[in-house]
C-alpha angles and dihedrals in degrees: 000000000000093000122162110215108146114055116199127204120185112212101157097119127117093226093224083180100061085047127161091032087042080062084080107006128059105232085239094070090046105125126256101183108310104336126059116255096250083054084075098047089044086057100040081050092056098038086060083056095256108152104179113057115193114201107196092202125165116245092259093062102084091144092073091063111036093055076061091041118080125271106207096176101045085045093051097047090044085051093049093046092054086238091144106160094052091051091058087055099057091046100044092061080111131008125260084244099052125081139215125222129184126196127176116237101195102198134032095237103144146298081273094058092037094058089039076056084066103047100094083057096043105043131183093325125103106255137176129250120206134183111207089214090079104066110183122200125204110180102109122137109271090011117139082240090218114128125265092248086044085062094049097050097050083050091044089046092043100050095025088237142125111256130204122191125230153188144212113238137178108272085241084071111048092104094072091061155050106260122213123218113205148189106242113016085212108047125094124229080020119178121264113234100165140008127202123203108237092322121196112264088242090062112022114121099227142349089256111124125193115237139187106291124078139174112201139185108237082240086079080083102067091040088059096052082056090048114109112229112244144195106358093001105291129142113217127224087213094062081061107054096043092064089043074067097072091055117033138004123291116183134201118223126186100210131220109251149069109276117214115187105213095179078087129069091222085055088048097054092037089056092052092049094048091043099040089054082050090057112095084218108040103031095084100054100032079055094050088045099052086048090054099044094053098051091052107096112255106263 
């Protein structure tokens, strides 16, 4: 059965474009309204039934782990106070049945060694990756409302296959992803038969990037430990993937959602924005504010 149970998100990364806040501060625990980005991941994670969550962090990111981590003395004080609700919201960052597991990756050599850091956790089942810079939303009206990962698990359970999302960029930009060449340009989720490494727009196969979510067989592993490091020493997931290709299916979903890529600080800024309008209590002033704002003349 091609059931998704462990969940890895790789946040080992040092954030250089948040500098100088990511000096102090992982990027992952960067705010987005009133929650940190890897908060959303950690959810989306959940929602799609994974119950072991495996954060590769590097051994300067403490902060990761300690907002999973308990806070007795916050709690006790919360609880003291009477200020019950905000107590729940400190202790249900992760349910009582989901658990939290950090390993170290050394060294920053690449998304393909980060996810091997999390094999002895994983084991020989399929699993999920996740990087919380891509922060997907899925509130739309007449929108199933399930998470992107959620969408990929039920396709990956139904047709026993990895699945990688995608979306559809402009041609210009093909060069800033992995692009996906598929069987049926049409088709979703449609079968991967190639992948090409940032490929110049002239030359590259689709439009179909590859984004932050991915459902993988456990066989991705071995395939890793083959896998020849490359420019600065990293070893790609994509390499990977494209030789998992040769030997099962690997299928290419365009996902239903709204992708913000929060790697970015236009992304950032665009994903408060969103999120804070989808708030009850903020929407209204954050509304009147961005109407103001933009009427006023440019100084």
């Amino acid at each position: 059965m091609f059931k998704v149970r462990k969940a890895v998100f790789p946040v080992a990364g040092l954030g250089t474009r948040f500098l100088p806040a990511t000096k102090t501060v992982p990027k992952e625990m960067l705010p987005i309204v009133d929650r940190p980005l890897i908060q959303y991941a950690v959810d989306e994670a959940i929602e799609a039934g994974c119950d072991t969550l495996v954060f590769v962090t590097n051994r300067y990111k403490h902060a990761v782990a300690d907002y999973f981590d308990k806070a007795y003395e916050l709690e006790q004080k919360l609880e003291k106070s009477g200020k019950t609700e905000l107590l729940a919201m400190i202790r249900d960052v992760l349910p009582a049945d989901v658990r939290a597991v950090f390993v170290t990756q050394a060294e920053a050599l690449g998304l393909g060694h980060a996810v091997m850091c999390a094999e002895p956790v994983v084991g020989n089942e399929p699993f999920a990756v996740l990087l919380p810079d891509d922060l997907i939303w899925n509130n739309r009206l007449g929108s199933t409302g399930r998470g992107a990962l959620g969408q990929m698990v039920d396709i990956a359970h139904r047709d026993r296959s990895s699945v990688i999302a995608v979306q559809d960029v402009p041609r210009e930009q093909t060069g800033s992803y992995g692009i996906v060449d598929v069987n049926g340009v049409t088709d979703n989720p449609a079968d991967i038969r190639g992948m090409v490494e940032k490929p110049h727009p002239e030359v590259a196969p689709s439009t179909r990037a590859v984004v932050g979510r991915y459902v993988l067989s456990p066989r991705i592993f071995e395939l890793l430990h083959q896998t020849r490091p490359g420019k600065g020493g990293e070893i790609q997931l994509t390499d990977a993937i494209a030789a998992l290709l040769g030997e099962e299916r690997v299928q290419a979903y365009e996902f239903e959602g709204r992708r913000f890529d929060c790697g970015s600080r236009v992304g950032l800024v665009e994903a408060t924005i969103q999120f804070a309008l989808d708030h009850d209590d903020l929407a209204g002033p954050v509304r009147a504010y961005l109407e103001q704002a933009l009427a006023e003349p440019r100084r």
